[in-house]
C-alpha positions in Angstrom: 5.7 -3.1 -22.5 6.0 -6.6 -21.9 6.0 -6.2 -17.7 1.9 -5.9 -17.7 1.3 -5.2 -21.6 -2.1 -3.3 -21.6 -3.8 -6.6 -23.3 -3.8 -7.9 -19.5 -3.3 -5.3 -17.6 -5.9 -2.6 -18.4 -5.2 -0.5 -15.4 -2.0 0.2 -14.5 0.1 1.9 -11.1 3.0 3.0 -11.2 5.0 4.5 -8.3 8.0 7.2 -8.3 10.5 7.7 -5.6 11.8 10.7 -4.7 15.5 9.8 -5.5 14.3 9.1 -9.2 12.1 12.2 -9.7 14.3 14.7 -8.3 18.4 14.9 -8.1 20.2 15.5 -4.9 20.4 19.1 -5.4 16.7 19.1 -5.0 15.8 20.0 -8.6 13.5 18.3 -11.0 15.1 15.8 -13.2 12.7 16.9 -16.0 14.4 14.7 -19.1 14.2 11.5 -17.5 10.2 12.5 -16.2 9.8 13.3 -20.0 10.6 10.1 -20.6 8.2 8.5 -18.1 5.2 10.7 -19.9 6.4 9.5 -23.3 6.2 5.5 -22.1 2.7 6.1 -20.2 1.2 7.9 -23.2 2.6 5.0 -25.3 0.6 2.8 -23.0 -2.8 4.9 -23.4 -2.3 4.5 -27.1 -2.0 0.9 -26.4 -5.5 0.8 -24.3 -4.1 1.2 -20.4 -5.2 3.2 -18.2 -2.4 4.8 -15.8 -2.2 6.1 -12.5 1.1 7.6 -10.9 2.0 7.7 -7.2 4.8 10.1 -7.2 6.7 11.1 -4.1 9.0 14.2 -4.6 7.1 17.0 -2.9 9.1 17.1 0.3 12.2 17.4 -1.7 11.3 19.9 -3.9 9.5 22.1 -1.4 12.4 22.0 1.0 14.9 23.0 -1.9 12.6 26.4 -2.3 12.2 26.4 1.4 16.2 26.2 2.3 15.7 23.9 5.0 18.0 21.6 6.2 17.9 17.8 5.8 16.0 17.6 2.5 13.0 19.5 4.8 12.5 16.1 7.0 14.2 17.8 9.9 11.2 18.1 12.0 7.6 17.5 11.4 6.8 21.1 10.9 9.5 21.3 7.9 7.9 18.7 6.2 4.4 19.8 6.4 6.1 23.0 5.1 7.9 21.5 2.6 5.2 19.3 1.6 2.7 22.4 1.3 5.3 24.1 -0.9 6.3 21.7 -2.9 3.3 19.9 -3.7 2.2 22.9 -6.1 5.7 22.2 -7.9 5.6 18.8 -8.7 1.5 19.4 -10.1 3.1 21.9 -12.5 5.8 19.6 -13.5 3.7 16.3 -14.1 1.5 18.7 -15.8 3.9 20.3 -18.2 5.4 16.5 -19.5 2.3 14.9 -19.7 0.7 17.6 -21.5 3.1 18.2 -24.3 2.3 14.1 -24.6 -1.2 15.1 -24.7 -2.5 13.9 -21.7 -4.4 15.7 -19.0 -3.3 15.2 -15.4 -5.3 15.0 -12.4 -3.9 15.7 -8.7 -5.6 13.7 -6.0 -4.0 14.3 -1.9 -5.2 11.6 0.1 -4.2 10.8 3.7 -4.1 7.5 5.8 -7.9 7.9 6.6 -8.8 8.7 3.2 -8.4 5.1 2.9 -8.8 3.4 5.8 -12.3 4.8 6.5 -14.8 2.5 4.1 -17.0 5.6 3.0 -14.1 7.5 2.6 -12.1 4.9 0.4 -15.0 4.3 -1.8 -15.4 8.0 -2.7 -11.5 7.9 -3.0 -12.3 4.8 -5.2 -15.1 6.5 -7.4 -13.1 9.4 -8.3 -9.9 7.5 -9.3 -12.3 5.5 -11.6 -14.1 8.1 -12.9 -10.9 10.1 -14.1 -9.2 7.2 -15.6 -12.3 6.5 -17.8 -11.9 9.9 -19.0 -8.3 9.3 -19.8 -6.8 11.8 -17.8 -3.7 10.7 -16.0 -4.5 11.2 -11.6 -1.1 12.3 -9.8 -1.6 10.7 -6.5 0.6 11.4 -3.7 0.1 11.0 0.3 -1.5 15.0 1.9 1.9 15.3 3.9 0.7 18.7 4.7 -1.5 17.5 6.8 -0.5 14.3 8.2 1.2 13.3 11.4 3.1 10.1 12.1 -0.3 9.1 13.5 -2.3 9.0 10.5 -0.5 8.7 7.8 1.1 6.1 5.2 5.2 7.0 5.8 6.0 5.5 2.4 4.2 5.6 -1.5 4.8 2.0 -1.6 1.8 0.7 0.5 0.1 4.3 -1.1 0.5 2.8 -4.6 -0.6 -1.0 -3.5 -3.8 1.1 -1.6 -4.3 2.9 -4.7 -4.2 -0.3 -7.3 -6.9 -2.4 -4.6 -9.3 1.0 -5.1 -8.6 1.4 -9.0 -9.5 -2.4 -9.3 -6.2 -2.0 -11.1 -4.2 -5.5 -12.4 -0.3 -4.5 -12.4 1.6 -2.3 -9.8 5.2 -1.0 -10.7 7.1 0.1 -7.9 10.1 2.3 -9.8 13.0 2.9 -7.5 16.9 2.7 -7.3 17.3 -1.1 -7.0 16.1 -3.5 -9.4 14.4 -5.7 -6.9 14.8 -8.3 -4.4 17.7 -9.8 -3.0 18.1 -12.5 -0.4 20.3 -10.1 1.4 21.5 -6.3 1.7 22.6 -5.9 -2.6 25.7 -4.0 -1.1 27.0 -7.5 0.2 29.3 -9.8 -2.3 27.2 -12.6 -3.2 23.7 -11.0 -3.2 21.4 -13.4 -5.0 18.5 -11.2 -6.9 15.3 -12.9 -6.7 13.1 -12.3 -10.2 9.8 -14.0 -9.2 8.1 -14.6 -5.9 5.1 -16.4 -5.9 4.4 -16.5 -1.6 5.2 -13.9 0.9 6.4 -15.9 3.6 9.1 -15.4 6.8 11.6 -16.3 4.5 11.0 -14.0 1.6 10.0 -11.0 4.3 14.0 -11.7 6.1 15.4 -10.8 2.9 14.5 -7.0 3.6 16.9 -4.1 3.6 15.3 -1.9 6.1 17.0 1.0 4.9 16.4 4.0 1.8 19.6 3.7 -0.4 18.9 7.8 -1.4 18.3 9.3 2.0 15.8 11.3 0.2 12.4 8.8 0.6 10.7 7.2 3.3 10.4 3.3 2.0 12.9 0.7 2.0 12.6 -2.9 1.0 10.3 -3.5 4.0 7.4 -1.3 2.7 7.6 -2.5 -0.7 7.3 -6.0 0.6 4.5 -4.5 2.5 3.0 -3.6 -0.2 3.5 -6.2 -2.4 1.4 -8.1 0.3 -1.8 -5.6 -0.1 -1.6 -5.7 -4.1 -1.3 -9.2 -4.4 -4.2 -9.6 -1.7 -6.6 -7.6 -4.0 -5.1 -9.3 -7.1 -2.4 -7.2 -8.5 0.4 -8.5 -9.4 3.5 -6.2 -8.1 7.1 -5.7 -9.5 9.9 -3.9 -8.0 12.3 -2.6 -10.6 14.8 0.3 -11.0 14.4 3.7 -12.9 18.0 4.3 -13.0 17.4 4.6 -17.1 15.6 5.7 -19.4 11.9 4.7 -20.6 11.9 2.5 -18.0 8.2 1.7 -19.0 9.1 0.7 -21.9 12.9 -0.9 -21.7 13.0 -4.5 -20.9 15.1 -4.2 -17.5 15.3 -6.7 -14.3 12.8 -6.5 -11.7 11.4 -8.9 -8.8 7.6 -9.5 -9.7 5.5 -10.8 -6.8 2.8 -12.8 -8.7 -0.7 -12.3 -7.3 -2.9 -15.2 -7.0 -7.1 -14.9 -7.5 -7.9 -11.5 -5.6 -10.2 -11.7 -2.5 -13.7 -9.8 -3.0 -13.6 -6.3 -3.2 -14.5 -5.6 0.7 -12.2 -8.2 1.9 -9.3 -6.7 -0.2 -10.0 -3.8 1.6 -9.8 -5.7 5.1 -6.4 -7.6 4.1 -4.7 -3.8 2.7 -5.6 -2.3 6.0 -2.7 -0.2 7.8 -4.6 0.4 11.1 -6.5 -1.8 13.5 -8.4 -0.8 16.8 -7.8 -4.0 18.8 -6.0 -7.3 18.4 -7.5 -10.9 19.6 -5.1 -13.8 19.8 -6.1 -17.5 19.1 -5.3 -20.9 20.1 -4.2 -23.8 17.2 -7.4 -25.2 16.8 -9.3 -21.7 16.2 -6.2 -21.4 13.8 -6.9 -24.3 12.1 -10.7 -23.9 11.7 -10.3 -20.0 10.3 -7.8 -21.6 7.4 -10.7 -23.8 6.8 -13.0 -21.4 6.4 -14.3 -20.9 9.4 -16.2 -18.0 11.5 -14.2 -17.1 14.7 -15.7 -18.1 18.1 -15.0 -16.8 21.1 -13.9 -20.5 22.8 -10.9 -20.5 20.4 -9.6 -17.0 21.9 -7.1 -16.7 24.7 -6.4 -12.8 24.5 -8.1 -10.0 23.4 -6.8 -6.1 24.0 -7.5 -2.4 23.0 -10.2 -0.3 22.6 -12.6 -1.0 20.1 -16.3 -1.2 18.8 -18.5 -3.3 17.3 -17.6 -3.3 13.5 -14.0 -1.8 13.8 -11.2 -3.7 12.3 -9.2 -6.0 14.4 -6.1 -8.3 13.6 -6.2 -11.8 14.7 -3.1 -13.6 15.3 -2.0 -17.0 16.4 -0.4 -19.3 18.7 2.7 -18.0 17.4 2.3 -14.2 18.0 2.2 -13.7 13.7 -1.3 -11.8 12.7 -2.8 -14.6 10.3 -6.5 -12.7 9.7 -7.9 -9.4 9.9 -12.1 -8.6 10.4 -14.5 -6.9 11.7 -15.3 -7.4 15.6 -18.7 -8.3 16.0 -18.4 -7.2 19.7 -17.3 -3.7 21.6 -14.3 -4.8 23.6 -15.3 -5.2 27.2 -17.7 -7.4 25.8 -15.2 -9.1 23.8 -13.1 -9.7 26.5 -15.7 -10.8 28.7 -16.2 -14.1 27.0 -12.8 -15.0 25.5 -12.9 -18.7 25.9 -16.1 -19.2 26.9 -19.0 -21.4 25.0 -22.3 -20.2 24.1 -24.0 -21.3 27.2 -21.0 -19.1 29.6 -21.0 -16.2 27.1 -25.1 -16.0 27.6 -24.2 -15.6 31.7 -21.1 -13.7 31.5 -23.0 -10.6 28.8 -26.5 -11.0 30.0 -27.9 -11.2 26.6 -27.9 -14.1 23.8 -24.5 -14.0 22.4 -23.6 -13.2 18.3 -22.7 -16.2 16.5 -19.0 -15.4 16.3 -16.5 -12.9 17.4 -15.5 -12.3 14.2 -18.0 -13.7 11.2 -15.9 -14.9 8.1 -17.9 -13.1 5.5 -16.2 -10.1 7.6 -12.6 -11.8 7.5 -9.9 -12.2 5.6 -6.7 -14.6 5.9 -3.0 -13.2 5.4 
């Protein structure tokens, strides 16, 4: 247990990929997921609270189903799939953890489970409440239900989502590569990278866009993505592979992306956001005063576009194009683009009423 031992990590998230849960024949690889229950019930002996991500129900349900590739051939298979399969993978997770014990909980949640505040603090509430009890919650994304609209597309930012609303110290992303390289692993020469301690340009070109199985969703980009929510909210986040056994409990390589202090708990949620209504672009000098702490005023803005209202999320980027903040507008958008670049007195003529202090207050923004 020495990757987040349960003396520092209390609460613990750990992720399964499709490709590691179930074999390409579609069928459950049951030994090696008796194995994972053995290593988290080790870990509740030890004091930790777990929570699981697993993907898998696709697969499983389209093996039942018969349908053609892996039941991601249309959106309707894998709604299908996902409604079959999902009762499958509950049973499974229910049988190995039980004979270890432990009670397991199944919680579906969608995109808007957790991008709507109320909604994410009920999500929040009951993923506490059940891993105070020490039951063992089975999350995994309603892919019944979801569309390409509203919904995650991988576990990876699910699981970093999940670790920000259990208040959670350690995410472990199990998959089949044992971390980050500084190019595609596949090429001679890859370099693996065991510890990042900034997400940066540099760090984010390293990504492999693609899914070495074919059977999930999430390549090396959304687990970077991810890695960017958890730290944000204070998790530390390690990539490492379950190609063998106990792999909670066998010292094996990973990449750890080390989190530095977490933001507060409503600004974590602003920074792990997947969705924003509108976007407002900024000059250098409103750049420079947000990184100093500052509120956003409209004079510093030179763009502003889509269709928001007042208190919806927006991303703010910078001279450069790259989204450096994300808050809450303090305006509905005509408004807001009525006075982008405009002082108080010009923003009191163009609205007709006393402007807001700021576009975008900094109690209700957070820097990326």
């Amino acid at each position: 247990m020495s990757l987040f031992p349960p003396a520092s990590c209390p609460r613990l998230i750990v992720k399964i990929g499709s490709a590691l849960l179930v074999d390409p024949d579609g069928a459950v690889r049951r030994d090696w997921l008796a194995g994972i229950a053995a290593d988290i019930a080790d870990r509740a002996r030890a004091g930790q609270q777990v929570a699981v991500v697993s993907s898998g129900a696709i697969a499983l349900g389209a093996r039942r189903l018969g349908l053609a590739k892996g039941g991601r051939g249309t959106l309707e298979d894998a709604q299908a799939a996902a409604a079959t399969g999902q009762i499958a993978l509950s049973q499974v997770w229910a049988e190995v953890l039980g004979a270890e014990g432990l009670t397991a909980a199944q919680m579906l949640v969608t995109l808007d489970d957790l991008e709507h505040r109320r909604r994410y603090l009920n999500a929040a509430a009951t993923l506490d409440r059940l891993l105070s009890l020490g039951v063992v919650p089975i999350i995994n994304e309603n892919d019944s239900v979801a569309t390409e609209e509203i919904r995650f597309g991988d576990n990876d930012r699910l699981a970093a989502r999940v670790a920000q609303a259990a208040a959670a110290g350690g995410v472990i992303l199990l998959s089949d590569i044992d971390g980050l390289y500084d190019r595609n692993p596949a090429q001679k020469g890859a370099v693996h990278i065991a510890r990042i301690e900034r997400i940066d340009a540099a760090i984010e070109a390293m990504a492999d866009k693609g899914s070495a199985s074919g059977m999930g969703s999430g390549g090396m980009v959304s687990k970077i993505a991810a890695a960017r929510i958890a730290n944000a909210a204070g998790a530390h986040l390690a990539i490492a592979s379950g190609r063998i056994d106990r792999p909670l409990s066998t010292e094996a390589r990973h990449s750890l992306f080390v989190a530095d202090k977490g933001a507060s708990a409503r600004k974590a949620w602003l920074a792990g956001g997947l969705t924003a209504k509108g976007r407002i672009e900024i000059d250098a000098g409103a750049a420079k005063a947000l990184q100093g702490g500052a509120s956003l005023l409209a004079a510093g803005v030179t763009a502003v576009s889509g269709s928001f209202a007042r208190g919806d999320i927006l991303d703010i980027a910078g001279p450069d194009g790259r989204v450096i903040a994300r808050g809450l507008s303090e305006y509905p958008g005509a408004d807001a683009a009525n006075i982008v670049g405009l002082g108080r007195d010009a923003q009191e003529a163009a609205l007709g009423y006393a402007p807001r202090s700021a576009m975008v207050h900094r109690d209700h923004m957070v820097l990326l």
